[in-house]
C-alpha positions as CSV (number, residue, x, y, z in Angstrom):
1,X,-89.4,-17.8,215.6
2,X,-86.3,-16.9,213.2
3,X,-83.3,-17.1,216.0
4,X,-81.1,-14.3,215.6
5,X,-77.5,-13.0,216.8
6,X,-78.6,-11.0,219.8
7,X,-77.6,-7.3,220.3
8,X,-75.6,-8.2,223.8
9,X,-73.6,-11.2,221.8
10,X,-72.6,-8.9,218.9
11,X,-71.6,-6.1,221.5
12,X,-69.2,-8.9,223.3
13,X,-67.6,-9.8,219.7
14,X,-66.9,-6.3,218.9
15,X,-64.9,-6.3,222.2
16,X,-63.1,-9.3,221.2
17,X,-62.4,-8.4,217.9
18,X,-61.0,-4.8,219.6
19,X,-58.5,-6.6,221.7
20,X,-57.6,-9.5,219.7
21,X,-58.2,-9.0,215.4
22,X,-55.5,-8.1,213.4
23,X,-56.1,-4.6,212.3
24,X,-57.3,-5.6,209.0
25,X,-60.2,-8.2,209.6
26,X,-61.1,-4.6,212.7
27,X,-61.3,-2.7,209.5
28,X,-63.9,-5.1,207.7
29,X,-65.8,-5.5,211.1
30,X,-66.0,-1.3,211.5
31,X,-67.0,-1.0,208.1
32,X,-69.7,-3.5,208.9
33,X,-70.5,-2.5,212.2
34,X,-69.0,0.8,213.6
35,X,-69.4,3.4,210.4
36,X,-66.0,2.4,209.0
37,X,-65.3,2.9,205.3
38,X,-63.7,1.0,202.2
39,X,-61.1,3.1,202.7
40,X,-59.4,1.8,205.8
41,X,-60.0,-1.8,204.5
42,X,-57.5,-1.1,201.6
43,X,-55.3,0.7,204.3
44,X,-54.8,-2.3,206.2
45,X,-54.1,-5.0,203.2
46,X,-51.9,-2.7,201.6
47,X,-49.3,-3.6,204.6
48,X,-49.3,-6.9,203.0
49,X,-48.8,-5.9,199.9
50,X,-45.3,-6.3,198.2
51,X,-43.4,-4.2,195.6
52,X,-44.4,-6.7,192.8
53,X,-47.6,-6.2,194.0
54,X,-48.6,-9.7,195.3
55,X,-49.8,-10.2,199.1
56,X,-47.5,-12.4,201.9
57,X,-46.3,-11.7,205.6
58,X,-49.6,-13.9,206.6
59,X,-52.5,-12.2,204.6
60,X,-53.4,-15.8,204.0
61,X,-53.1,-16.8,208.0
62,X,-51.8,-19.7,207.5
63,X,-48.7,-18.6,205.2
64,X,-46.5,-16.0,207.2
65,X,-43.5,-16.4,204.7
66,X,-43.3,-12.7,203.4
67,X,-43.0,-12.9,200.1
68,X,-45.8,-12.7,197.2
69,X,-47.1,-16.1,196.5
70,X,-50.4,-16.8,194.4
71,X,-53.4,-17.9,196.6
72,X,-52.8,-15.2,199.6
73,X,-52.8,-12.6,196.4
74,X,-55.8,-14.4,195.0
75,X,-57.4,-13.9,198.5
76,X,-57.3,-10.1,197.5
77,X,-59.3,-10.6,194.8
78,X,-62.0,-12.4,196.7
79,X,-61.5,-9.6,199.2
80,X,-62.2,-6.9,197.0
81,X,-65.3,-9.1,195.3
82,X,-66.5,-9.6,198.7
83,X,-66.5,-5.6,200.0
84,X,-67.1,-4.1,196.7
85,X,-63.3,-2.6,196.8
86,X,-62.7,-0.7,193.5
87,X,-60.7,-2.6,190.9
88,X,-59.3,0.5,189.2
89,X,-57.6,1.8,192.1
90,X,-53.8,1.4,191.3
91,X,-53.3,-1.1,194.1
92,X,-56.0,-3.8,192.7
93,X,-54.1,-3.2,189.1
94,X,-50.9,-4.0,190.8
95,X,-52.5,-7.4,191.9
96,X,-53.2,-8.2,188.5
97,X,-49.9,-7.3,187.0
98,X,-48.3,-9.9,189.8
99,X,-50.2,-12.4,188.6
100,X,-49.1,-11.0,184.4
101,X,-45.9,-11.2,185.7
102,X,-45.5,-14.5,187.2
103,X,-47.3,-16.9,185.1
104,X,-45.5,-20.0,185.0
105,X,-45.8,-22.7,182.4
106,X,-47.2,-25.2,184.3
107,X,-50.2,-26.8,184.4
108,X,-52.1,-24.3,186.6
109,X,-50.3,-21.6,185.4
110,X,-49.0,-20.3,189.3
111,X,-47.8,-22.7,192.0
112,X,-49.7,-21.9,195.6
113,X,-46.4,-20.5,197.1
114,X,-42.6,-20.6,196.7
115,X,-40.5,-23.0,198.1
116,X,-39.1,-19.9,200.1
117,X,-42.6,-20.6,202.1
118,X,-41.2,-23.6,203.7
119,X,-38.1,-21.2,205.6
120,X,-40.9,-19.8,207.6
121,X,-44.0,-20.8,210.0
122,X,-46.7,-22.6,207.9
123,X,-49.6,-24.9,208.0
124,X,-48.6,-28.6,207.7
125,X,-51.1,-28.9,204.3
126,X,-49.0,-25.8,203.0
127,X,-45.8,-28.2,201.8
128,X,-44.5,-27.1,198.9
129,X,-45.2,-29.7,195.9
130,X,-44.3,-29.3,192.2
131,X,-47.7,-29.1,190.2
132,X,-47.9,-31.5,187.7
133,X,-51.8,-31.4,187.2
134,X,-54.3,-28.3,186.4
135,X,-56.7,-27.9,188.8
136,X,-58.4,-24.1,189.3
137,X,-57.4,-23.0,192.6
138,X,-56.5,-20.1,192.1
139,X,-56.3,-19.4,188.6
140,X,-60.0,-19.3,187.9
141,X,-60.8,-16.4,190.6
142,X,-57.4,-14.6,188.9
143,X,-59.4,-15.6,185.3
144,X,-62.0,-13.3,186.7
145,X,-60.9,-10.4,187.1
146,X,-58.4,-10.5,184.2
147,X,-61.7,-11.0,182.1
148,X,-63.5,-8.1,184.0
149,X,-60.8,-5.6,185.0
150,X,-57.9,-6.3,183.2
151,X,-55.9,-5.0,180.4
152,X,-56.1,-6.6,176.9
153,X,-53.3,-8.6,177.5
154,X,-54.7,-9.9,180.6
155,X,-57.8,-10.3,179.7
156,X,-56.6,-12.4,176.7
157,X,-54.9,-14.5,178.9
158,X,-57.9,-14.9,181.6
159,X,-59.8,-15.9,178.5
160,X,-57.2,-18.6,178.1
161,X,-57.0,-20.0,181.7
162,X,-61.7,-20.2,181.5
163,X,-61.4,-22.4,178.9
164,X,-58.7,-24.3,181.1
165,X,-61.0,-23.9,183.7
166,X,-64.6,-24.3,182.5
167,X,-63.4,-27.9,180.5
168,X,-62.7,-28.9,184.5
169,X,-66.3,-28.5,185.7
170,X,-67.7,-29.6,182.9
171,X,-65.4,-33.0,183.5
172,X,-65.4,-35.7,185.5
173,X,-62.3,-34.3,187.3
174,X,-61.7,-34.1,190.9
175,X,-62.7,-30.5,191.9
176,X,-62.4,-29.9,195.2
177,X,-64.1,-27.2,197.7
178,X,-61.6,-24.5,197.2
179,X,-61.3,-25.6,193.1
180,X,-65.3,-25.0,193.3
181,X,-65.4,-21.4,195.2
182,X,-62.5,-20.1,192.6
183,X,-64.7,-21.3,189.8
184,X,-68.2,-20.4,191.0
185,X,-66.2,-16.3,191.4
186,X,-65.5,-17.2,187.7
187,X,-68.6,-18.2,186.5
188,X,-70.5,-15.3,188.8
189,X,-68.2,-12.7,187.0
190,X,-68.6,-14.3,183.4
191,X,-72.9,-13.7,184.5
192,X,-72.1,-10.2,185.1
193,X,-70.6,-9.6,181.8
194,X,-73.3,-12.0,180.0
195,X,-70.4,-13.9,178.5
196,X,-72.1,-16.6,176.3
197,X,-69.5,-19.0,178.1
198,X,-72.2,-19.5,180.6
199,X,-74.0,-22.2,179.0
200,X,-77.0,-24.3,180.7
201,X,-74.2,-27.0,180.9
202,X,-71.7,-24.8,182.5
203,X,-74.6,-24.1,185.1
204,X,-75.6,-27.8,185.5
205,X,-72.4,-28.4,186.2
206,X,-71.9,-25.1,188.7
207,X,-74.7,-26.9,190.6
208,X,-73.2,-29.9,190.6
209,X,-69.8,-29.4,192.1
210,X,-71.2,-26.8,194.9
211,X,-73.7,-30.0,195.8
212,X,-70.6,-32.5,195.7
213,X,-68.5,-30.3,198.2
214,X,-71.3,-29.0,200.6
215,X,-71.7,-30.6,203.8
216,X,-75.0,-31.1,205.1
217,X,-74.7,-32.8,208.3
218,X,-74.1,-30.2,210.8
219,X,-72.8,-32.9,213.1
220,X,-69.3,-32.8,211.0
221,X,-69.5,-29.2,211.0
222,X,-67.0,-29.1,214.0
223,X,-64.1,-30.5,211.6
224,X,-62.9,-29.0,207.9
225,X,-65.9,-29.0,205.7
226,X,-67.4,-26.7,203.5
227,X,-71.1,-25.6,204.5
228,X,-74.1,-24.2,202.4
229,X,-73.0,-20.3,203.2
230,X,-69.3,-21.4,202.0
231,X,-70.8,-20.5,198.5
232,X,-73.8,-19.0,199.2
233,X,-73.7,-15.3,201.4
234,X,-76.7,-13.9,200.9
235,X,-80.0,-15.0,199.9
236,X,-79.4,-12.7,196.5
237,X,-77.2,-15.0,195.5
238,X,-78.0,-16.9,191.9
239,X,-76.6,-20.3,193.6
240,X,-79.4,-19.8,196.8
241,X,-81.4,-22.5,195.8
242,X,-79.0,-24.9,195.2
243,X,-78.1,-25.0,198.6
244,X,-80.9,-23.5,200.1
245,X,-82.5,-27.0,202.5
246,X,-78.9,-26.6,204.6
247,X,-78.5,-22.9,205.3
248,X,-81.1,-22.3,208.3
249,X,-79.3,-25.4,209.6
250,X,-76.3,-24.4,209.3
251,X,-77.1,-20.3,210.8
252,X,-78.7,-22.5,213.9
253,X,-75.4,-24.5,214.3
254,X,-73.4,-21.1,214.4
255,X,-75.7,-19.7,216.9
256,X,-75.0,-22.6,218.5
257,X,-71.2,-22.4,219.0
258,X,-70.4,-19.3,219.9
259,X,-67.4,-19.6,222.1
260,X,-67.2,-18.8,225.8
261,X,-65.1,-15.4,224.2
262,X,-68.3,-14.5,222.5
263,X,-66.6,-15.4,218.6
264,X,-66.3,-18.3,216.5
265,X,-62.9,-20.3,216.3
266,X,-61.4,-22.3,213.1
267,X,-62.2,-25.6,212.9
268,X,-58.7,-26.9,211.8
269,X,-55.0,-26.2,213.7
270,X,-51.8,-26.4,212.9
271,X,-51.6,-29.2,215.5
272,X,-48.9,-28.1,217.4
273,X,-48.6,-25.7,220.6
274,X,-46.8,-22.6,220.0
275,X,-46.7,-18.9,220.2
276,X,-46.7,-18.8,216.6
277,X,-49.7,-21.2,216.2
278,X,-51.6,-19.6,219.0
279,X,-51.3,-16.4,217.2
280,X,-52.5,-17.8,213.9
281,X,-55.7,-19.7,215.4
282,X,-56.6,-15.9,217.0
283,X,-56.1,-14.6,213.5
284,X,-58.3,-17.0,211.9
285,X,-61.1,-16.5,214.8
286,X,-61.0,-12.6,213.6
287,X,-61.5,-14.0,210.1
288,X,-64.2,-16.1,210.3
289,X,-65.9,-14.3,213.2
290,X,-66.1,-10.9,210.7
291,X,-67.0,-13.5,207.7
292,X,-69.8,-14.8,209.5
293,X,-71.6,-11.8,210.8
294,X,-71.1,-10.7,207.7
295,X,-73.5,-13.7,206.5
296,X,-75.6,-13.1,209.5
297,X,-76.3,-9.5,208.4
298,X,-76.6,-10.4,204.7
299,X,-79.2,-12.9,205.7
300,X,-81.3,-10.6,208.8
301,X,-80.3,-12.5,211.4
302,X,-78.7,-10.3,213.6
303,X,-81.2,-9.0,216.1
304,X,-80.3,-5.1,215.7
305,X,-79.5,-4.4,212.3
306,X,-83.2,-5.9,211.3
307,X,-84.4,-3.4,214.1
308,X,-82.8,-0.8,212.5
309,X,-83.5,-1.8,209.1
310,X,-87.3,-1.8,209.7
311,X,-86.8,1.5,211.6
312,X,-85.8,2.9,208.4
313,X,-88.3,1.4,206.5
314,X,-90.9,2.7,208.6
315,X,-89.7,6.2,208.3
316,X,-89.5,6.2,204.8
317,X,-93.2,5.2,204.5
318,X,-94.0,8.4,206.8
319,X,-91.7,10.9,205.4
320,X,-90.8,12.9,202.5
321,X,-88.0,12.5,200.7
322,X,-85.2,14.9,200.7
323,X,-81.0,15.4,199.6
324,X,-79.3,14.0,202.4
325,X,-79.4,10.4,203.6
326,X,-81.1,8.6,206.2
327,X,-78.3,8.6,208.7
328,X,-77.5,12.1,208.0
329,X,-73.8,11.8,206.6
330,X,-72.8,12.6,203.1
331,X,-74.1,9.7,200.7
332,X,-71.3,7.4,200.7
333,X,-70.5,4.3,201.9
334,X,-69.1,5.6,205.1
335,X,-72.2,4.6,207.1
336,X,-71.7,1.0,206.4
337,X,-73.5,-1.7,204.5
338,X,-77.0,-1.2,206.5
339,X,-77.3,1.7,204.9
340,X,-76.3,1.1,201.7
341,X,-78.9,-2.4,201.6
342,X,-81.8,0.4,201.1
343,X,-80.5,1.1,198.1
344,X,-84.0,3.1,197.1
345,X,-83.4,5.3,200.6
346,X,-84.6,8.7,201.3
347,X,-84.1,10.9,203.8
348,X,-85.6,13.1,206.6
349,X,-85.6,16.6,206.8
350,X,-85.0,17.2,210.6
351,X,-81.6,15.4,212.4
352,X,-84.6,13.8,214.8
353,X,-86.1,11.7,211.9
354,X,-82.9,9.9,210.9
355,X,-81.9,6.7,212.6
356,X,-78.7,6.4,213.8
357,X,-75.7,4.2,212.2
358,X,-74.9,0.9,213.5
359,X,-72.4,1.6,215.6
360,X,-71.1,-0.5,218.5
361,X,-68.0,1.6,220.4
């Protein structure tokens, strides 16, 4: 029997993630969860947004130095790939004109963060370093959405940074875990375009470097590695089958290690005791906890969104179609990502008929 996140442990996360997420990873789980919209996701990382239009003030948790630096803005992008936020929307163009703005000429085009970053709380790995070497973290996800939403001048310049990029895969560079992730968002927007960049080498070599940094001993799962579902977050993904022997594994070994709290906690620290830490390891729990059920739902493993989703599918085999949707709101995304799965839905022409949102408070 598929093992699923049960209704009663979902129910004590959204409590947690009530009383203890920062309001923006609340406004990814209601989206998900509680018939929250886009909308109130952009509301919330726009706080973190700064005047030249690059993210700080902790959007990456473990950088709480307030001004812009590259990969906490770069986390925007993956934000707005990962919700479907809208890339014309004058914040998102702002993003990319940070990253027009600030190119540097070095080697990887944008340092991580400023030296500034160092005056204020940080992660011990976050120590600020010259770069002397290219490696694509986190030019390659900025590459991608130059080449996809950008103006000409940034696209010409994304264009310039892929081949950068792609020559790195296709070597035998190091590439580490977070170098892979910005380049698989690379490659997965180059697909989308049908950019004849994608070659079957630049595929082989995809493969290659998601196998090289994927973990598949769950027993070393409870220090930093990077999993099967760390590239792959839903079984539509073109990269599924690369990984696909280690994700029921890994979905067991999350089941598994649900905290006392009901969530899931970071498997790294800042290794010290402090307000400021404590603070940042209850940010990160919102993160991943949010990220995961995210996963959970993407793959049907949470016990009453695949009730509901076969509710709906049910009633759509028994009734006729009509103008409104199945949950009875205007058809938007207000209703959350359950809804929005049935992407062939129709709808019910009494207020009985319809099954009811997801919706946990």
């Amino acid at each position: 029997m598929i093992r699923q996140l049960t209704t009663t442990q979902l129910t004590k996360m959204d409590e947690w993630m009530r009383s203890n997420a920062r309001p923006y990873d609340l406004a990814k789980w209601d989206y998900l969860f509680n018939g929250g919209n886009k909308d109130a996701i952009v509301e919330e990382m726009l706080k973190y947004q700064n005047a030249d239009g690059g993210m700080g003030s902790g959007f990456e948790a473990d950088v709480l130095c307030p001004l812009s630096a590259a990969i906490p803005t770069a986390e925007a992008i993956f934000q707005a790939y990962e919700y479907g936020l809208d890339f014309d929307s004058e914040w998102m163009k702002r993003v990319l004109s940070y990253f027009e703005n600030t190119v540097q000429d070095i080697p990887k085009y944008w340092e991580d963060c400023p030296k500034e970053a160092m005056d204020y709380p940080h992660a011990p790995w976050w120590n600020y370093a010259p770069c002397t070497v290219f490696n694509p973290n986190p030019c390659a996800v900025v590459a991608s959405a130059f080449i996809r939403y950008g103006t000409d001048s940034q696209k010409e310049l994304g264009y310039k940074i892929t081949q950068d990029c792609l020559k790195h895969l296709l070597s035998n560079e190091f590439c580490g875990d977070h170098d892979t992730l910005n380049i698989q968002a690379l490659v997965d927007q180059l697909i989308a375009i049908k950019s004849p960049l994608v070659t079957d080498d630049v595929m082989v070599a995809m493969r290659r470097r998601i196998l090289e940094n994927t973990c598949f001993d769950v027993s070393k799962y409870n220090s930093y590695y990077f999993t099967p579902l760390d590239y792959v977050s839903s079984p539509n993904s073109i990269w599924y089958d690369t990984v696909s022997h280690g994700i029921e594994q890994t979905i067991d070994y999350w089941l598994d290690n649900i905290n006392a709290q009901g969530v899931w906690t970071p498997n790294f620290s800042w290794g010290v005791d402090s307000d400021v830490s404590r603070q940042v390891t209850k940010n990160w729990t919102g993160y991943i906890t949010v990220k995961r059920a995210k996963i959970l739902f993407n793959f049907n493993r949470i016990e009453i969104v695949m009730t509901l989703k076969m509710k709906v599918q049910e009633a759509l085999k028994t009734r006729e179609a009509s103008s409104r949707p199945v949950c009875g709101r205007k058809k938007d995304d207000t209703c959350g990502p359950w809804i929005l799965d049935l992407e062939n839905e129709h709808n019910f022409s009494s207020p009985k008929e319809r099954p009811k949102p997801l919706c946990l408070s």
